[in-house]
SEPA-148442 format. One record per residue: residue number from 1; residue in three letters; chain; x, y, z of N, C-alpha, C in turn. Coordinates in steps of 0.1 Angstrom, whole numbers, plus 5000, padded with zeros to 4 digits. Layout:
N
SITE  pos  code  unit   nxx   nyy   nzz  caxx  cayy  cazz   cxx   cyy   czz
SITE  NUM   ALA     A     X     Y     Z     X     Y     Z     X     Y     Z
...
//
This chain:
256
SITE  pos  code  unit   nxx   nyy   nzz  caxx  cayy  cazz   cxx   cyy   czz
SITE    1   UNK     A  5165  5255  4836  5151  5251  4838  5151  5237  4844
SITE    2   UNK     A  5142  5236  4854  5144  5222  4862  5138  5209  4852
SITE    3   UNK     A  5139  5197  4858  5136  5189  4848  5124  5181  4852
SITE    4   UNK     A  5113  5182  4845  5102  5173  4849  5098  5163  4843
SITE    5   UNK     A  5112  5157  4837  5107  5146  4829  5117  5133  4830
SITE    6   UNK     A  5115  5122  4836  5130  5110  4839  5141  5117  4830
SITE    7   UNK     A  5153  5112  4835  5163  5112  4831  5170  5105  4819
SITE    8   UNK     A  5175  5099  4812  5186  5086  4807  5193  5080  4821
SITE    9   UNK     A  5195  5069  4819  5204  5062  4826  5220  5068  4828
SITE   10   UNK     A  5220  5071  4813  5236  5072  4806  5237  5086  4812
SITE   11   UNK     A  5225  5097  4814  5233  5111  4817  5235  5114  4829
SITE   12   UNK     A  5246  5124  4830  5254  5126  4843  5249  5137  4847
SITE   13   UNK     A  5239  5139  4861  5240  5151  4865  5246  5158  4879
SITE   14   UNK     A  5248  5173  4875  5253  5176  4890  5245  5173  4902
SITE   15   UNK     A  5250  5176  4915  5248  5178  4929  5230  5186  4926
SITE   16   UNK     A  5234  5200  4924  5229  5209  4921  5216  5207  4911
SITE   17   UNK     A  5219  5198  4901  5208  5198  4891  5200  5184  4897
SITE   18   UNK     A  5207  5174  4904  5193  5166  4912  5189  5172  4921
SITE   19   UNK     A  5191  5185  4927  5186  5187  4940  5174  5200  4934
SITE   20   UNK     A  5177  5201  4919  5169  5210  4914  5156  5201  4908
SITE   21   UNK     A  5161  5190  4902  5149  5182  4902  5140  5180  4911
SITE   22   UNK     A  5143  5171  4926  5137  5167  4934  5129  5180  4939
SITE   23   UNK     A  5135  5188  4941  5124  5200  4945  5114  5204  4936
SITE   24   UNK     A  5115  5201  4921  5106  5206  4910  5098  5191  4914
SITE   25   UNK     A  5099  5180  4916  5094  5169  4918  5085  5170  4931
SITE   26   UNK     A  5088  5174  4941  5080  5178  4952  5072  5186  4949
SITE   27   UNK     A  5073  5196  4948  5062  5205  4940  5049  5203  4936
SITE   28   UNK     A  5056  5191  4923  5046  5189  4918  5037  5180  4926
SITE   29   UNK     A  5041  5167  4936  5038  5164  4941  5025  5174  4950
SITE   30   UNK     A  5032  5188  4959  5023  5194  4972  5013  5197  4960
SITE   31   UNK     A  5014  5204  4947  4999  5210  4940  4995  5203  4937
SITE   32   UNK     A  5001  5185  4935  4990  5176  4932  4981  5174  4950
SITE   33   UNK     A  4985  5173  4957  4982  5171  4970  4966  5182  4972
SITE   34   UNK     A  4973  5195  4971  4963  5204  4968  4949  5207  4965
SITE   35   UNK     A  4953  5204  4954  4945  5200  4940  4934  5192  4948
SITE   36   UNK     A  4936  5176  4951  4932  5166  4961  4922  5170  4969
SITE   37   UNK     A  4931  5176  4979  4926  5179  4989  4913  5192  4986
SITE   38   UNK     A  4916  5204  4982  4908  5214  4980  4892  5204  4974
SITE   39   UNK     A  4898  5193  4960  4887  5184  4954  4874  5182  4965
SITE   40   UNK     A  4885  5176  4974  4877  5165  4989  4872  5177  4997
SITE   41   UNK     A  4876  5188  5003  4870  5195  5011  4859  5198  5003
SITE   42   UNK     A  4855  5207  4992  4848  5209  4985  4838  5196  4981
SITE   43   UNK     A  4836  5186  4978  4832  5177  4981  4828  5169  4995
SITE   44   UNK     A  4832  5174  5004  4834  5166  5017  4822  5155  5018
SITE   45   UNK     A  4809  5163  5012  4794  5151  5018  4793  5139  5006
SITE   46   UNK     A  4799  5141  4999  4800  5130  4988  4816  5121  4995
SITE   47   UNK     A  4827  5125  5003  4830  5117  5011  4831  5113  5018
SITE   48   UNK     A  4819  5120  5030  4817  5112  5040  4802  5103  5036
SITE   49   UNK     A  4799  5103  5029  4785  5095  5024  4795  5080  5022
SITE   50   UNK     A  4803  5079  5017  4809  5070  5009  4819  5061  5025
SITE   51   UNK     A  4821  5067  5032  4828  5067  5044  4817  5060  5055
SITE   52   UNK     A  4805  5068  5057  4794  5067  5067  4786  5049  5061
SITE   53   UNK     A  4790  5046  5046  4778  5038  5038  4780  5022  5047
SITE   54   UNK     A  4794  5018  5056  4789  5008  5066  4782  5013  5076
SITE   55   UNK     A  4777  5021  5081  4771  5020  5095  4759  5019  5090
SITE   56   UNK     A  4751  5015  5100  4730  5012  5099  4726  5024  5090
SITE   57   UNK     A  4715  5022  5086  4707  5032  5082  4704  5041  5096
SITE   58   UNK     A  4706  5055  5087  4701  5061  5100  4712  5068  5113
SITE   59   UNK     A  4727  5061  5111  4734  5059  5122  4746  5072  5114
SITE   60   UNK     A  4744  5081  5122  4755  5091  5121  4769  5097  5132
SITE   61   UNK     A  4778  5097  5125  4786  5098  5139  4786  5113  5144
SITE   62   UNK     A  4784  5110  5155  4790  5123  5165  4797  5127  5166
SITE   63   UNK     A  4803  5141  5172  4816  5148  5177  4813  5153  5189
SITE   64   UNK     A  4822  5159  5197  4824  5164  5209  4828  5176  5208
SITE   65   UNK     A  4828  5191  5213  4835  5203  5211  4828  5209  5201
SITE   66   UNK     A  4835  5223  5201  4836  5233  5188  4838  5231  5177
SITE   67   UNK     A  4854  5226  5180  4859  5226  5169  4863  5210  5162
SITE   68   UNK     A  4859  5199  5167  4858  5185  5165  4847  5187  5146
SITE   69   UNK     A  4837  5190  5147  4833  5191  5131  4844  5195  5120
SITE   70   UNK     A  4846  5208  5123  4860  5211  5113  4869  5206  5111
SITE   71   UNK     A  4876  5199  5124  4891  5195  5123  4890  5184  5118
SITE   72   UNK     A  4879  5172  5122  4875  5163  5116  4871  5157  5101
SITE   73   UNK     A  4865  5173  5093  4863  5175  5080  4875  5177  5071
SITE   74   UNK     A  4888  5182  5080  4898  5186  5071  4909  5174  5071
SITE   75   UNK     A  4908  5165  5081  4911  5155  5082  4910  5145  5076
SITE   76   UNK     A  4898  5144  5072  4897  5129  5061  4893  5140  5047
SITE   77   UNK     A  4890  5153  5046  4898  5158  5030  4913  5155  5030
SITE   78   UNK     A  4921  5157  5041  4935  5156  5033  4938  5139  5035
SITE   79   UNK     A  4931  5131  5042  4931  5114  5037  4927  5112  5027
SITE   80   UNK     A  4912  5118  5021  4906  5115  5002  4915  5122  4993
SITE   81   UNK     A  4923  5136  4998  4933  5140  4988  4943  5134  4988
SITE   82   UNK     A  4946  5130  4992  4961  5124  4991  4961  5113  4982
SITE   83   UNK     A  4949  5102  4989  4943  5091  4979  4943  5096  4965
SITE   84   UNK     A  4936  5107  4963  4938  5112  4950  4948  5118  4939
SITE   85   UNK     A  4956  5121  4949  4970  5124  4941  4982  5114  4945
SITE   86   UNK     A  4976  5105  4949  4990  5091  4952  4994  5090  4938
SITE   87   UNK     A  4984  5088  4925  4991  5087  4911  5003  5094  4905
SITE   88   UNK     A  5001  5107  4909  5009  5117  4909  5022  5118  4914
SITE   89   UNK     A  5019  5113  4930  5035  5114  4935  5040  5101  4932
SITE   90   UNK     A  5036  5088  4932  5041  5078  4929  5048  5080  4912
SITE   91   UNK     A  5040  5086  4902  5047  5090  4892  5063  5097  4891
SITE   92   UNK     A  5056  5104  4897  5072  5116  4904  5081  5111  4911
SITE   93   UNK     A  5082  5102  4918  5086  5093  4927  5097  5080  4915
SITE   94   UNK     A  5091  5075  4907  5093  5066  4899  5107  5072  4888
SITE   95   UNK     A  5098  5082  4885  5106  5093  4873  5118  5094  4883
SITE   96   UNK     A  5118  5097  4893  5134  5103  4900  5143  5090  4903
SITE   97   UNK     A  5139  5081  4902  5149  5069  4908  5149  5058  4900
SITE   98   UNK     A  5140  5061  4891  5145  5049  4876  5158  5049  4867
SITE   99   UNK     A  5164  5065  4869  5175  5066  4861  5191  5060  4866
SITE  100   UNK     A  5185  5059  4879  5194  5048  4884  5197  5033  4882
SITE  101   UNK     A  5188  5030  4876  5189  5015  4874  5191  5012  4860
SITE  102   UNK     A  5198  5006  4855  5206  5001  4842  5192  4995  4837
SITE  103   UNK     A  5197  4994  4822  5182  4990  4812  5182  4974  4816
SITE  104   UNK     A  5189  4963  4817  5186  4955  4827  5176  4955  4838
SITE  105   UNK     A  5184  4964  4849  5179  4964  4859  5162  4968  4859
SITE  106   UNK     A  5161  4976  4853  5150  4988  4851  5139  4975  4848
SITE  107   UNK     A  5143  4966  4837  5132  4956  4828  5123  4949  4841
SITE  108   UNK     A  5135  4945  4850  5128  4939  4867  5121  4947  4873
SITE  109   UNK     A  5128  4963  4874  5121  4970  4884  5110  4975  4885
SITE  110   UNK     A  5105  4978  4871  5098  4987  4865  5085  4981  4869
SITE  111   UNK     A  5083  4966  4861  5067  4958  4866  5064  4955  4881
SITE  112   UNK     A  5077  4949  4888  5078  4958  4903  5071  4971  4910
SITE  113   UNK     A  5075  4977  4903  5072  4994  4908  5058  4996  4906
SITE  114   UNK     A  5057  4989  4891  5038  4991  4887  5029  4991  4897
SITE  115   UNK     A  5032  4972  4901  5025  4965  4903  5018  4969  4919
SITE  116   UNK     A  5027  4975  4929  5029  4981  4943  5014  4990  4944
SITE  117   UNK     A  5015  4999  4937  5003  5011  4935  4986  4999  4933
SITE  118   UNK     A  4992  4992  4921  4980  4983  4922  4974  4975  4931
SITE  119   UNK     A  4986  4969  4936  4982  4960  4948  4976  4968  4959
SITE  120   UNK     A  4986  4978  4962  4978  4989  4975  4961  4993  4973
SITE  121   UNK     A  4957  4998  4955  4944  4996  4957  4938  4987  4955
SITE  122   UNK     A  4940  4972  4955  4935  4962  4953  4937  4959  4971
SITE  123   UNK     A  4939  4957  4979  4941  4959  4992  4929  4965  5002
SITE  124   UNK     A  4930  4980  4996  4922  4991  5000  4905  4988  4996
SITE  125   UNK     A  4902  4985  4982  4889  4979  4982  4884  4965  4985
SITE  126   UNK     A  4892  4959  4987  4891  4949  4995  4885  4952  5009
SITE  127   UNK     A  4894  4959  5015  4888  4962  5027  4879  4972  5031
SITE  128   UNK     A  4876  4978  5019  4869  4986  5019  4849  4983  5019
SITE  129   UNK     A  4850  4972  5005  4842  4960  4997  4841  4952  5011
SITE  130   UNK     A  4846  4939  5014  4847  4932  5017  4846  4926  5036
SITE  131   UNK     A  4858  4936  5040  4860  4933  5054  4852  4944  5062
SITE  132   UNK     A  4852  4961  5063  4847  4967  5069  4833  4969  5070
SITE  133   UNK     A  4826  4967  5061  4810  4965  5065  4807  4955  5071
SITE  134   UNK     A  4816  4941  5079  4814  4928  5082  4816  4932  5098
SITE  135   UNK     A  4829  4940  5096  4837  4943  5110  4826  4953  5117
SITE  136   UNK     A  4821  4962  5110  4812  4974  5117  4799  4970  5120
SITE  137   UNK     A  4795  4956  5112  4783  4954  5117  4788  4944  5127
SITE  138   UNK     A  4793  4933  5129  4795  4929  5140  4800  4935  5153
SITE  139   UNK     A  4807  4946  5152  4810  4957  5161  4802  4962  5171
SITE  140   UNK     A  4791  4969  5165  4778  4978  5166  4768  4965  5172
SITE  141   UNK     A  4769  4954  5168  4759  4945  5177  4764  4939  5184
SITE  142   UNK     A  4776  4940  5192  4780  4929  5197  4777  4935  5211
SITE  143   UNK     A  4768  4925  5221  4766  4931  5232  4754  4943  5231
SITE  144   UNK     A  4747  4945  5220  4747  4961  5223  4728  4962  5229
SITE  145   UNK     A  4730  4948  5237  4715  4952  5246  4720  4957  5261
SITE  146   UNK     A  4734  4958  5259  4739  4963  5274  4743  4975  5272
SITE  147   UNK     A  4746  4989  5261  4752  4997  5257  4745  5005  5249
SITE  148   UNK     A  4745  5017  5252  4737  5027  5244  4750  5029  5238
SITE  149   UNK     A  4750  5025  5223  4759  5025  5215  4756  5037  5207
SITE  150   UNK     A  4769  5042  5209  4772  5061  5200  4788  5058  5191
SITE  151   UNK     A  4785  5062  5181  4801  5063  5169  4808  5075  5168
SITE  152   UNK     A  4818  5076  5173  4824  5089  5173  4828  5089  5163
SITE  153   UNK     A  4827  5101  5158  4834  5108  5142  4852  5105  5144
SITE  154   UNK     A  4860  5112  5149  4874  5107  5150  4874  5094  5149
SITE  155   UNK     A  4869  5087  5160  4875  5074  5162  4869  5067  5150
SITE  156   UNK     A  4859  5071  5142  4853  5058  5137  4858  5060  5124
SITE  157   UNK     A  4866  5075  5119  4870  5079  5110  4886  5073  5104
SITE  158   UNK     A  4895  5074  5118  4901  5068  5121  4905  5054  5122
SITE  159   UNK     A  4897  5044  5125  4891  5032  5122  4890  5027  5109
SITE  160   UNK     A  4886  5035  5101  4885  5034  5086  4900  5035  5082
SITE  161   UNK     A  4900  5047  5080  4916  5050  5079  4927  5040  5078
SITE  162   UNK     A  4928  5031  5087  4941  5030  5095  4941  5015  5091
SITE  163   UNK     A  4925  5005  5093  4920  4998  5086  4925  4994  5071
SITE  164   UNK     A  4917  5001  5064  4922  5004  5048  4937  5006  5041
SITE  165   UNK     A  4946  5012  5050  4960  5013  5047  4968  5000  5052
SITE  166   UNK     A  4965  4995  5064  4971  4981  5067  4968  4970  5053
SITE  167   UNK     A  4949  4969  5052  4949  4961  5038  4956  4966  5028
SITE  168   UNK     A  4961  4973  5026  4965  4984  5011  4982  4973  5017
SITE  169   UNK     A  4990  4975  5023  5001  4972  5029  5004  4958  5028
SITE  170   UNK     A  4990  4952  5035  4990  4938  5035  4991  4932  5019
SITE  171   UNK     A  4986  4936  5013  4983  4930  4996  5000  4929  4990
SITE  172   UNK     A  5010  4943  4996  5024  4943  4991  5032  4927  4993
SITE  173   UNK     A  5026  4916  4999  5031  4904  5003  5041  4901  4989
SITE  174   UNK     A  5031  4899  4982  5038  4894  4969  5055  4900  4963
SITE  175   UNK     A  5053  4913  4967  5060  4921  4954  5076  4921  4968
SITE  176   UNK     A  5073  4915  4986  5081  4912  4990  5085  4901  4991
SITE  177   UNK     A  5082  4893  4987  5087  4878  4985  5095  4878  4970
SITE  178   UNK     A  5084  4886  4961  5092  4885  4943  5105  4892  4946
SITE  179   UNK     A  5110  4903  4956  5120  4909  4960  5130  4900  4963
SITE  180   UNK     A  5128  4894  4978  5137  4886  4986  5141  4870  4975
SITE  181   UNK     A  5132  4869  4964  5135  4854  4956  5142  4864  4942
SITE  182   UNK     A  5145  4867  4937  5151  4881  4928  5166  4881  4934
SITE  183   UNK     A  5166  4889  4946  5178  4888  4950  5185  4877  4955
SITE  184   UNK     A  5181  4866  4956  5184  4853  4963  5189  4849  4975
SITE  185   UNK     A  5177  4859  4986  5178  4860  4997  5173  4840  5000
SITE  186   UNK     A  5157  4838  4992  5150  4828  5000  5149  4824  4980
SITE  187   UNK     A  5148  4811  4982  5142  4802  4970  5132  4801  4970
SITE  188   UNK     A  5118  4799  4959  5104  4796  4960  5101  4781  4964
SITE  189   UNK     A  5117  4769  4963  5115  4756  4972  5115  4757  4985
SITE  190   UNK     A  5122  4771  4990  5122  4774  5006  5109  4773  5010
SITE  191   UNK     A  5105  4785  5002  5089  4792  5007  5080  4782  5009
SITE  192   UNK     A  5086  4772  5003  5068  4759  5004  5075  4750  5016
SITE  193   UNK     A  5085  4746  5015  5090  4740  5027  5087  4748  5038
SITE  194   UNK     A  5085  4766  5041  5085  4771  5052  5069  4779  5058
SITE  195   UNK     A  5061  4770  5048  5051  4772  5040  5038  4771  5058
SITE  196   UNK     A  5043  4763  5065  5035  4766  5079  5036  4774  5085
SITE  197   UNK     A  5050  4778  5084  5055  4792  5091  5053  4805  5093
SITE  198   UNK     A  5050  4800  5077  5040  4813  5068  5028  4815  5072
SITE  199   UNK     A  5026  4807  5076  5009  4807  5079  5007  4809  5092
SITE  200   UNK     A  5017  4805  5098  5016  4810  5117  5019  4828  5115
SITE  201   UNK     A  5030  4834  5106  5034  4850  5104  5020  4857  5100
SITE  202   UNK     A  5014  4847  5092  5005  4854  5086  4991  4860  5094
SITE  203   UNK     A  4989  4850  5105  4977  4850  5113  4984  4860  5125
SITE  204   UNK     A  4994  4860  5129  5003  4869  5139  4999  4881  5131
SITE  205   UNK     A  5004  4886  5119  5003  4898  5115  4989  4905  5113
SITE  206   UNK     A  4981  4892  5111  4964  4902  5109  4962  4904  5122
SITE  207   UNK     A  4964  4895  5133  4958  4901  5144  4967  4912  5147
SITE  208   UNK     A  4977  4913  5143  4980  4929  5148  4973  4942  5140
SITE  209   UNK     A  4970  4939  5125  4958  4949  5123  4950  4954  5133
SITE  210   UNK     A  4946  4966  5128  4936  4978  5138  4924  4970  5135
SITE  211   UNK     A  4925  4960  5142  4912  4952  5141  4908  4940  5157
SITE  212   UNK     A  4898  4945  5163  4895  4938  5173  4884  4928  5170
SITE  213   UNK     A  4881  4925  5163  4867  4909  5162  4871  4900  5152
SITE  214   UNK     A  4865  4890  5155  4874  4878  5148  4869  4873  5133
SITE  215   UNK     A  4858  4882  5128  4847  4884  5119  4859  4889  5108
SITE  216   UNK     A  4865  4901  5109  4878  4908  5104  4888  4903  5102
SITE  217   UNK     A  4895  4897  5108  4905  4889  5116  4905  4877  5109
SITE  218   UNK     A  4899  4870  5105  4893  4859  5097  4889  4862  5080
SITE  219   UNK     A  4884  4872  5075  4887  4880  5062  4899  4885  5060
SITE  220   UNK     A  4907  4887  5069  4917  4895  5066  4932  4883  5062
SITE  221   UNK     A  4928  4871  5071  4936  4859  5071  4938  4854  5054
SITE  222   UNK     A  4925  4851  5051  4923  4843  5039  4931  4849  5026
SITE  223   UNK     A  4925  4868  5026  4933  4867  5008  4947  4869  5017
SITE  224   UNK     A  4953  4871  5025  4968  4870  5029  4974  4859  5028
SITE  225   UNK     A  4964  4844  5027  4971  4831  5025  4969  4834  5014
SITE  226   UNK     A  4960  4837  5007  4964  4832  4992  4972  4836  4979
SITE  227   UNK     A  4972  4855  4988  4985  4859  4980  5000  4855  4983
SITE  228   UNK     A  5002  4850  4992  5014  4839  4997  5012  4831  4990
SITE  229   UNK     A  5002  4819  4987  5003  4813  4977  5006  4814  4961
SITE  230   UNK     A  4999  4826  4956  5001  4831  4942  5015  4836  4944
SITE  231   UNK     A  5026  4842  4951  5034  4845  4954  5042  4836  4951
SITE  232   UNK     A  5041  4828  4959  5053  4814  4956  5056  4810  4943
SITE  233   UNK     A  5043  4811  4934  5038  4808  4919  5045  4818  4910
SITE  234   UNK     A  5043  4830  4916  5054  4837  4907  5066  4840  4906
SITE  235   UNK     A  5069  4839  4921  5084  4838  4923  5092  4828  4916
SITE  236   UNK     A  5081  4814  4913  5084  4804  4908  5090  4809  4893
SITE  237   UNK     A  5080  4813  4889  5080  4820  4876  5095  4830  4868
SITE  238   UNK     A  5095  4838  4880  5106  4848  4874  5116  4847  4886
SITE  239   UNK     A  5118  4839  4890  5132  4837  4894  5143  4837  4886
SITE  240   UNK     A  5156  4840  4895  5167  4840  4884  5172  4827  4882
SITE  241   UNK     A  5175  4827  4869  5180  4816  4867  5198  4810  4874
SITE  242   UNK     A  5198  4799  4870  5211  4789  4876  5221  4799  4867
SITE  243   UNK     A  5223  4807  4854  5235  4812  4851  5233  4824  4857
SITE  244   UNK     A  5222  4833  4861  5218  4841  4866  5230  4843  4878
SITE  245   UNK     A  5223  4833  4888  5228  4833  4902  5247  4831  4906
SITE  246   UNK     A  5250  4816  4888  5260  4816  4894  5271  4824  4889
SITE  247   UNK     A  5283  4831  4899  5293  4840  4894  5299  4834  4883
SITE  248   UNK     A  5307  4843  4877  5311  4840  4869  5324  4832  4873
SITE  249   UNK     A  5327  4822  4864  5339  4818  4867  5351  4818  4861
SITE  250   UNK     A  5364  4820  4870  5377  4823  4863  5380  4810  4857
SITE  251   UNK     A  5390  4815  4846  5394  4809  4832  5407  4797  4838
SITE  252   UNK     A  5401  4781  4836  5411  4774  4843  5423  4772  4834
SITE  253   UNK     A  5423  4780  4821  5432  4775  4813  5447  4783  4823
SITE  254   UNK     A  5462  4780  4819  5470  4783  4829  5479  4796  4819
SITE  255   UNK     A  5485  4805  4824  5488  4815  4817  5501  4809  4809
SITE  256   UNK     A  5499  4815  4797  5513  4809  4786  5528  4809  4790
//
């Protein structure tokens, strides 16, 4: 019978019996996917309500074609389904590659691993809350005594989309710095010394977000400085220590 539940550290399995897990793990994953997705098509106007709720009153997007309604509706169900079963695969995900890591190791990895899922949706409402109804309304008026302004369903669906996963992405700042100061790539005295630098990477990387106005571009800058800040603070925090880092050393006494 396959195994759907972590392993021990300590037990040894065959070739054969992880490759029986991961497929029972996938599994579960596609019928959580499913699940999701069938939720969201069946629901679709309670997700696109929630989706449509930055544009004007009134302002509905359009499509082109036959078949642009459908393809469009099955498209952002399997974007809300997936959202909805991310708990699921990330669970499944976790369970298969924790038994790798020594009860040591695990103690670091584990609030690590937590914290990733959280930050992504602390990311995602952010941008969701915060930046995209700022971005779409300055969008929609900008210029728009020269433009019979129309919102395409794809593109503006898409916009969303792509939007929301970069913030989801962007929020991981922290848990890659508590990484690289863990392993003792960078020190948290580096990071404040390199602390302008940061802040030149930081404004380079929002403007590469799927974001063209400076309205966006400028929300998106701020909580990215300040999780770099809080970052530094924790790295401060759980860094490894000086016996941590240094090797061990051989025995100066001389052999008898």
């Amino acid at each position: 019978m396959a195994r759907i539940k972590p392993v021990s550290h300590d037990d040894r399995l065959t070739l054969v019996e992880h490759l029986d897990e991961l497929r029972t793990r996938i599994i579960l994953c596609a019928l959580a996917f499913a699940v999701g997705f069938g939720l969201c098509f069946w629901q679709d106007e309670q997700v696109f309500d929630i989706l449509n709720s930055p544009l004007p009153d009134g302002f509905k997007p359009i499509t082109f074609g036959v078949t642009e309604p459908f393809l469009t509706t099955v498209t952002v169900s399997a974007y809300a389904g997936l959202a909805l079963a991310l708990p699921v695969i990330l669970y499944q995900l976790y369970a298969f590659v924790l038994p790798a890591f020594s009860p040591n190791e695990r103690r670091v990895a584990l609030p690590i691993l937590l914290m990733v899922p959280l930050l992504f949706a602390a990311g995602i409402a952010f941008g969701y809350f915060i930046v995209l109804d700022r971005a779409v309304e300055f969008l929609l008026n900008f210029n728009d005594e020269q433009f019979n302004i129309q919102v395409r369903a794809r593109d503006y669906y898409s916009f969303v989309a792509f939007m929301l996963v970069a913030m989801g992405l962007m929020f991981q700042v922290p848990m890659g710095i508590l990484a690289v100061t863990r392993v003792g790539i960078v020190t948290p005295q580096q990071l404040r010394e390199w602390r302008r630098y940061a802040y030149f990477v930081i404004i380079v990387v929002a403007a590469l977000l799927p974001t063209v106005d400076p309205v966006s571009l400028a929300l998106e800058i701020v909580p990215l400085v300040i999780l770099f800040e809080l970052s530094i603070v924790l790295a401060s925090l759980l860094a490894p220590s000086d016996a941590e880092r240094a090797p061990a050393e051989p025995s100066a006494e001389g052999s008898p």
